[in-house]
N, C-alpha and C positions, 0 to 999 in steps of 0.2 A: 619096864626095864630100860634105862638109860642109857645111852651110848658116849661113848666117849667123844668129844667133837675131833673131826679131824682139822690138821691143822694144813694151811693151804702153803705152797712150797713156789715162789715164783718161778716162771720159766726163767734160764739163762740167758745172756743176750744170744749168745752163739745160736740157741734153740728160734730163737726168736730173728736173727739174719737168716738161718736156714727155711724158714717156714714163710717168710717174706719172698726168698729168691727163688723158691721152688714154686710158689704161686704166680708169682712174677714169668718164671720161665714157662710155667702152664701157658698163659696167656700171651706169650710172646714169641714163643717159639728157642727163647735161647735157652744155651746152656748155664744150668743152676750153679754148677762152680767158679763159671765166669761174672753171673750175678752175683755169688755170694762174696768173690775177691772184690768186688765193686763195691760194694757194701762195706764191706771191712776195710775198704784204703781211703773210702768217704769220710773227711772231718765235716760233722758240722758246725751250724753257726750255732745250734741248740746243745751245745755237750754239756753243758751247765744244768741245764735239765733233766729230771730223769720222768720215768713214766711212772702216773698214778696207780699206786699198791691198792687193792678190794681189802676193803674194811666189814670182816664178818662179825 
């Protein structure tokens, strides 16, 4: 019986500043909304880039 393959759904950026600034805050003691404003007011020099998609 064959399954149907699932299809993989990337995370959001937002998901992905959240999970960066709560790790962050783990480890540092601050607060996760004041990292995550940080995060989101940060331009970088790499916007032009985006992150490598998993190829199933």
């Amino acid at each position: 019986m064959k399954s149907t393959p699932t299809l993989l759904v990337p995370p959001a950026q937002t998901r992905i500043i959240r999970a960066v600034a709560s790790s962050t805050a783990i480890e540092t003691g601050q607060s996760i909304k004041e990292l995550e404003a940080l995060l989101k007011a940060q331009s970088s020099k790499y916007q032009q880039l985006s992150l490598a998609a998993a190829v199933a």
